[in-house]
PATORFI-956051 format. One record per residue: y, z, x of N, C-alpha, C in turn; residue number from 1; residue in one letter. Coordinates in steps of 0.05 Angstrom, whole numbers. Layout:
<atoms>
ATOM     nyy     nzz     nxx    cayy    cazz    caxx     cyy     czz     cxx  num  residuo
ATOM       Y       Z       X       Y       Z       X       Y       Z       X  NUM        A
...
</atoms>
This chain:
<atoms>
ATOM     nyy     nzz     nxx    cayy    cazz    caxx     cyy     czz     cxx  num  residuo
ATOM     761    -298   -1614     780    -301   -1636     773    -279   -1657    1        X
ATOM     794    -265   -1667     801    -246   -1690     785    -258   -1717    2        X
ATOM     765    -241   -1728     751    -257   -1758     768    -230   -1775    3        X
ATOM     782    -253   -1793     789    -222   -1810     774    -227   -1843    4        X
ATOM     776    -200   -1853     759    -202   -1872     777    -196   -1899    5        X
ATOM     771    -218   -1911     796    -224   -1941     788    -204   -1960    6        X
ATOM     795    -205   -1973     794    -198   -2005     785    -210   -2021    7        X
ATOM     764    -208   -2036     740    -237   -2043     743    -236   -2079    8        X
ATOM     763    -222   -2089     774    -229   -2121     788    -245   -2133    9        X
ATOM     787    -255   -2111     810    -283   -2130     791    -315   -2137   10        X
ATOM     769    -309   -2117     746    -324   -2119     757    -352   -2107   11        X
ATOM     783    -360   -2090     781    -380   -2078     767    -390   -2054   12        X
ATOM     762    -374   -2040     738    -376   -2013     713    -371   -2023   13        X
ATOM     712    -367   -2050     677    -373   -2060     665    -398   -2079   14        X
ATOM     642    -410   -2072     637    -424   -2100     630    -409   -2124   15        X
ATOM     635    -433   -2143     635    -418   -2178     610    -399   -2176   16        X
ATOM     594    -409   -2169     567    -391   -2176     557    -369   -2162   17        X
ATOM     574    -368   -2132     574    -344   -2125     595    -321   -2130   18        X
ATOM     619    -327   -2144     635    -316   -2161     628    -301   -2180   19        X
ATOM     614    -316   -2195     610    -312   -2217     586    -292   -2214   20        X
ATOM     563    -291   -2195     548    -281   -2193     545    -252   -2172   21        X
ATOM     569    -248   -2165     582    -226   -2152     595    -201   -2183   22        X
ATOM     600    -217   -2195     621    -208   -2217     597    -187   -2237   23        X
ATOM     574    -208   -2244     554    -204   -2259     541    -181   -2240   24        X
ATOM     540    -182   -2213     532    -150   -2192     538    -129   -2211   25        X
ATOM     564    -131   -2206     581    -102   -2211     580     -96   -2237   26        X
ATOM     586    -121   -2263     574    -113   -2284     554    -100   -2289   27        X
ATOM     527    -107   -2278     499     -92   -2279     503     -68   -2266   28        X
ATOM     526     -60   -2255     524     -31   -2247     518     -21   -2209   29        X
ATOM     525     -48   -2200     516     -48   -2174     544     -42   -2157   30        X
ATOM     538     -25   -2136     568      -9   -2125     585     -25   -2123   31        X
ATOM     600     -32   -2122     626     -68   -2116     629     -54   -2087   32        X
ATOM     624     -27   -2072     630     -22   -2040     603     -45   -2022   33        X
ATOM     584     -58   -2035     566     -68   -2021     578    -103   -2015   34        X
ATOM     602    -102   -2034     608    -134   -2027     642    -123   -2006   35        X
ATOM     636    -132   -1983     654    -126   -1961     682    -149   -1964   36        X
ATOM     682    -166   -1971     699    -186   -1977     692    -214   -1967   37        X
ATOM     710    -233   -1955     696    -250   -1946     718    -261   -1919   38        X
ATOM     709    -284   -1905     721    -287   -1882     729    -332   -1886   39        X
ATOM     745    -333   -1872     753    -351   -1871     755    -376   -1846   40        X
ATOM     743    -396   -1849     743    -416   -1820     753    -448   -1824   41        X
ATOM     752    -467   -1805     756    -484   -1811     725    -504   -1824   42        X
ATOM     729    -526   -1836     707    -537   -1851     681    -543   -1822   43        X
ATOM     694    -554   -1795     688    -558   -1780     668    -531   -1771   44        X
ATOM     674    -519   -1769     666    -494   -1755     635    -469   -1772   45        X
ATOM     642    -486   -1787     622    -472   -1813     587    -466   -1804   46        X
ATOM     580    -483   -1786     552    -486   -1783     548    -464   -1766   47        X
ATOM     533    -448   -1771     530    -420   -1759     531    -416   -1727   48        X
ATOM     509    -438   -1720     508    -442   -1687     538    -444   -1675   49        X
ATOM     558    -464   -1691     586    -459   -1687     604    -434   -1676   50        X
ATOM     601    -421   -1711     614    -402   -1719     604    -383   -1713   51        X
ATOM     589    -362   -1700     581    -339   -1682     593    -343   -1660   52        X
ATOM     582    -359   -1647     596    -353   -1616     632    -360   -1620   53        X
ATOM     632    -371   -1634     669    -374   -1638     677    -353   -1642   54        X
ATOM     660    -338   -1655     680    -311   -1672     657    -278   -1662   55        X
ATOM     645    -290   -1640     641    -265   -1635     618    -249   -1651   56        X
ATOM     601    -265   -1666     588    -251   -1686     559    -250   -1679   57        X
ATOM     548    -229   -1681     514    -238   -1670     499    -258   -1687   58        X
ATOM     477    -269   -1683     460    -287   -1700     439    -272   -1718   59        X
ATOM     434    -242   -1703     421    -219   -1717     432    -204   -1744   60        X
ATOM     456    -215   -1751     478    -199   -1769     485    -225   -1789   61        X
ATOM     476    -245   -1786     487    -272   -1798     461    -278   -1811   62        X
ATOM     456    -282   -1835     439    -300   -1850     445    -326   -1857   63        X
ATOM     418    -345   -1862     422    -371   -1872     396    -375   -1890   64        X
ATOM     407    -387   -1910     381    -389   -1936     374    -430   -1927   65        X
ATOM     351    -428   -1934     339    -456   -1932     338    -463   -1961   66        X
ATOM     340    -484   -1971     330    -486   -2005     305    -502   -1994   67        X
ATOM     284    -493   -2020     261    -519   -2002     255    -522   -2033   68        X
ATOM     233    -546   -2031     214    -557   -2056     184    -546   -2054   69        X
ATOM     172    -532   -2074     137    -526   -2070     134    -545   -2093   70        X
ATOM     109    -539   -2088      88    -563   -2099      66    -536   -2109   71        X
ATOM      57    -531   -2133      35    -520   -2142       8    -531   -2131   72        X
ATOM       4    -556   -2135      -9    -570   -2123     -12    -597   -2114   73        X
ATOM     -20    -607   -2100      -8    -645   -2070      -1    -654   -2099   74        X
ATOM      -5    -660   -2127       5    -678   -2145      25    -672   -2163   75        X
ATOM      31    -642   -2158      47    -632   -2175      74    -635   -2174   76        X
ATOM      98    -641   -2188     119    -642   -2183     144    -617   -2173   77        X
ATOM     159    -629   -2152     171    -608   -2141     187    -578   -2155   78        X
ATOM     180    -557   -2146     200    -538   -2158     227    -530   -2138   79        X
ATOM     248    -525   -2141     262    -505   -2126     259    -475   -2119   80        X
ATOM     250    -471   -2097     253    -438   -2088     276    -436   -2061   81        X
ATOM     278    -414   -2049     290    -408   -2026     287    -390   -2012   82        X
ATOM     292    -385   -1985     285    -371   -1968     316    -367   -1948   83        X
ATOM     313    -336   -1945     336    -317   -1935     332    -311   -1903   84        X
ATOM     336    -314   -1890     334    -304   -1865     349    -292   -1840   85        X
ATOM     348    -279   -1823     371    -277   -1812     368    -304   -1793   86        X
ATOM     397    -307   -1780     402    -331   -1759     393    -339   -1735   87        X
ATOM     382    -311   -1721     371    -322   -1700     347    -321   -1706   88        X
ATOM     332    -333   -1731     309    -333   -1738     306    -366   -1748   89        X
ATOM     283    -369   -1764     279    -394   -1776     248    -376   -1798   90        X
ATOM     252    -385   -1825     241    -381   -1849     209    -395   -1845   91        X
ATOM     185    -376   -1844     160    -386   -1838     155    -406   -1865   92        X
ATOM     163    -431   -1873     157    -435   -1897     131    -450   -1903   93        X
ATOM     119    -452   -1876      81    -468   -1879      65    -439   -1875   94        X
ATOM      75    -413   -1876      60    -397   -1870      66    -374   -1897   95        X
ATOM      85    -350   -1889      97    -333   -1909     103    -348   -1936   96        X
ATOM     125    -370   -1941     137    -377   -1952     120    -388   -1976   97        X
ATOM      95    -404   -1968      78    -418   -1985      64    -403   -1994   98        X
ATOM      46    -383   -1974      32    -359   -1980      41    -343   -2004   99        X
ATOM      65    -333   -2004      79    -312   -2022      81    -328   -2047  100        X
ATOM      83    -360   -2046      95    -362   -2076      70    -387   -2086  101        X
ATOM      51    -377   -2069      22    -392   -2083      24    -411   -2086  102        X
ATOM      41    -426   -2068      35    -457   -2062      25    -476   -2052  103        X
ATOM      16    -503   -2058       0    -515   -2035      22    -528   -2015  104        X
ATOM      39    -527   -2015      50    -544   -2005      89    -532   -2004  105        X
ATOM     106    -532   -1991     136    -535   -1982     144    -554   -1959  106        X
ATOM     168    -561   -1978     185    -575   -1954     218    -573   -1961  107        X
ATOM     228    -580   -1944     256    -581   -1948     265    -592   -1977  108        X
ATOM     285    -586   -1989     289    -599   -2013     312    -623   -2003  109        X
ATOM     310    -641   -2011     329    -654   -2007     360    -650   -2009  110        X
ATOM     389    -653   -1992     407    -634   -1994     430    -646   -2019  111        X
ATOM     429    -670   -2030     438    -675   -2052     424    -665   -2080  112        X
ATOM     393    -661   -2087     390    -645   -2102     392    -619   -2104  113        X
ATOM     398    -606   -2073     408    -582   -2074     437    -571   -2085  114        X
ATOM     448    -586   -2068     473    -590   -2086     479    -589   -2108  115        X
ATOM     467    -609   -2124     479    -611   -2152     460    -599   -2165  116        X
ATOM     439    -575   -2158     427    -559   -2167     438    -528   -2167  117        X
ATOM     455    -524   -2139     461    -503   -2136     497    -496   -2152  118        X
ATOM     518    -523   -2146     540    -527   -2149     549    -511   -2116  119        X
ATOM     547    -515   -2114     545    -505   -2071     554    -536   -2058  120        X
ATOM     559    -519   -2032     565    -543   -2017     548    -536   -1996  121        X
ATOM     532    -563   -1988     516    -566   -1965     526    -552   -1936  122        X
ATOM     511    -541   -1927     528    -524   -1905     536    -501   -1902  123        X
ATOM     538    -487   -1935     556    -469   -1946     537    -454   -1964  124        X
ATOM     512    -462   -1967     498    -447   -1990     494    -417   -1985  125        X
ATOM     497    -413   -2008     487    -376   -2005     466    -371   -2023  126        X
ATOM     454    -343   -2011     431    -336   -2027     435    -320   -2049  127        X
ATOM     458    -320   -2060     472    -304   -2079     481    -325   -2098  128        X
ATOM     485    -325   -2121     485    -351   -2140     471    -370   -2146  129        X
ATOM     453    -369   -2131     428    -394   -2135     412    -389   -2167  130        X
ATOM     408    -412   -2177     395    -416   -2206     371    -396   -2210  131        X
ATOM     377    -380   -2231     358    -349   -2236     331    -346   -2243  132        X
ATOM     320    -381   -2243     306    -381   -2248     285    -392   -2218  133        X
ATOM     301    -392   -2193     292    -406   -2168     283    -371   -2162  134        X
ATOM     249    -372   -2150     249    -358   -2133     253    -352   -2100  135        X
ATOM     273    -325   -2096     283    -322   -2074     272    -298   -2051  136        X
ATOM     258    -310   -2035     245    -296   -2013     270    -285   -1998  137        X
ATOM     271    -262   -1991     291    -249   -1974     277    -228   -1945  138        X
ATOM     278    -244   -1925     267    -227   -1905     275    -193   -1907  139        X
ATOM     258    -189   -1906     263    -149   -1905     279    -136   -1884  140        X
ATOM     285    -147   -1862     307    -142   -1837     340    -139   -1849  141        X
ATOM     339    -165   -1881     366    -163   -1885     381    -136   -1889  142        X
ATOM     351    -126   -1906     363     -95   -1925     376     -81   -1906  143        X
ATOM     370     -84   -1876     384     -61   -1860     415     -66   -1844  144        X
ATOM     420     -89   -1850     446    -107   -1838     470     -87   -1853  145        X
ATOM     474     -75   -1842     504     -55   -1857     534     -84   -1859  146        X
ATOM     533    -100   -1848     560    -126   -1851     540    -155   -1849  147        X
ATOM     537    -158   -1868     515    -188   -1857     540    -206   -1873  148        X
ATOM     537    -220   -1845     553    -246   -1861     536    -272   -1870  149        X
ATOM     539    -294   -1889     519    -307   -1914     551    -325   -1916  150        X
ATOM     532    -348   -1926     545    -371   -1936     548    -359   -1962  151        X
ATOM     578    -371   -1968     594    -372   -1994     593    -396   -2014  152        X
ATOM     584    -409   -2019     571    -435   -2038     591    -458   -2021  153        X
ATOM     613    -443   -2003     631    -480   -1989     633    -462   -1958  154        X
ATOM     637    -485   -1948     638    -494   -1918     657    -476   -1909  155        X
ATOM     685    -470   -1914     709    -457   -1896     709    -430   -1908  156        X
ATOM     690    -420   -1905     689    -381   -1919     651    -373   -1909  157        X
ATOM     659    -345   -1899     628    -335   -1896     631    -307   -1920  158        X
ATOM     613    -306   -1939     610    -277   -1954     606    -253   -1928  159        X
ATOM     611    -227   -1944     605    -214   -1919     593    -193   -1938  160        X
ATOM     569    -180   -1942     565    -157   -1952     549    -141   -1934  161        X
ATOM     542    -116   -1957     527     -97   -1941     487    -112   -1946  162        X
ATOM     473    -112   -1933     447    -127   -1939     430    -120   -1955  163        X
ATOM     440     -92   -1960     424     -77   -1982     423     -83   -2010  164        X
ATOM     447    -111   -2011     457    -117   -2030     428    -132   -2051  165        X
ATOM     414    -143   -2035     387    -146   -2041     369    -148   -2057  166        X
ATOM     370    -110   -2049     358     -99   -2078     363     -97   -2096  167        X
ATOM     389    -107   -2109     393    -103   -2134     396    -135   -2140  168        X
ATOM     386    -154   -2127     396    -185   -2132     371    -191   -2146  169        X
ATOM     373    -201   -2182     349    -199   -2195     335    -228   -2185  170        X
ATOM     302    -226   -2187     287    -235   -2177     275    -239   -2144  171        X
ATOM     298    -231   -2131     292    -225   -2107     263    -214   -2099  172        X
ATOM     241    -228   -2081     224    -212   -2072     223    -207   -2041  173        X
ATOM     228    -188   -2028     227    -181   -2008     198    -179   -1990  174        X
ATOM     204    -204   -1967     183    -207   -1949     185    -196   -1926  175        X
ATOM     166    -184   -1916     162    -178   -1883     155    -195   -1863  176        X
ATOM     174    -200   -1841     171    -218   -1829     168    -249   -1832  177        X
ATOM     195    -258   -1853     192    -275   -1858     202    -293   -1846  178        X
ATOM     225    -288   -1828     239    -297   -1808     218    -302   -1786  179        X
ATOM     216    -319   -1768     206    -321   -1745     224    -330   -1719  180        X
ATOM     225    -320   -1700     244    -320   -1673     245    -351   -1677  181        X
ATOM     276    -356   -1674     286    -382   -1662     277    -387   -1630  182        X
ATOM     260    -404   -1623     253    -406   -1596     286    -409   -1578  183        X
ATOM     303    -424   -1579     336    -413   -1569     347    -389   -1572  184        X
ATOM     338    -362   -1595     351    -334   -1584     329    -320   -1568  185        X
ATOM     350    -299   -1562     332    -278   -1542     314    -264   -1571  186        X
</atoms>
């Protein structure tokens, strides 16, 4: 099936905070040619394992951010961070992830405080709009994705940019090898 790729200014196939935080890109002076537009699916179809092979898309070209909780230390109370990865990967977060952000401890965050932390929809989160004050690990493979498609803050839309987009996404720190092979891709 045909993925065609919209026109992402009207901001209805995005959530508020990735709207808003696309907008604030270009303000800061960042090319607007690095945001490609965005693509459109059913709510059903959203979960990446889905939506690649439906539409033809590699899993190497597709990112998915995890939100997780660290712990400074076993008694400390949870923070929000996140982790970027491409799809046919999975985010080392007992290894890189903890390592890099000097924690004793990550785990998944729970997906209703993600939610109403991010204003995202579960399923749909992107690594673009997330609270400025969450640190965001971004595997280093992204920078080279010339069309990476990324969750749009809701379920029936994928963002599509260039990956380089990255570097200019403030606080971003860029990890090597932070992704680790999905034992199901090649």
């Amino acid at each position: 099936m045909a993925l065609e790729v919209l026109d992402w200014h009207d901001g209805t196939l995005l959530a508020r905070p990735v709207f808003d935080a696309l907008h604030a890109l270009i303000a800061n002076g960042v090319d607007e040619s690095l945001i490609i537009g965005v693509t459109e699916n059913t709510d059903e179809e959203s979960d990446t394992d889905l939506w690649c092979p439906k539409y033809g898309i590699p899993f190497a070209t597709t990112g998915n951010v995890v939100v997780v909780h660290t712990h400074k230390t076993r008694k400390a109370p949870p923070l929000f961070a996140a982790a970027f990865v491409t799809a046919d990967s999975r985010a080392d977060l007992n290894g890189l992830v903890k390592h890099t952000l000097e924690v004793s401890k990550v785990s998944f965050a729970p997906i209703a405080a993600a939610v109403e932390a991010t204003g995202m929809e579960s399923g749909g989160m992107s690594p673009i709009g997330l609270p400025a004050e969450w640190p965001l690990l971004v595997d280093r493979r992204i920078l080279d994705i010339p069309r990476l498609y990324l969750g749009s803050g809701i379920r029936p839309s994928k963002l599509v940019v260039n990956g380089s987009i990255f570097n200019h996404i403030p606080g971003v720190s860029i990890v090597e090898n932070l992704g680790k092979s999905r034992p199901d891709q090649p």
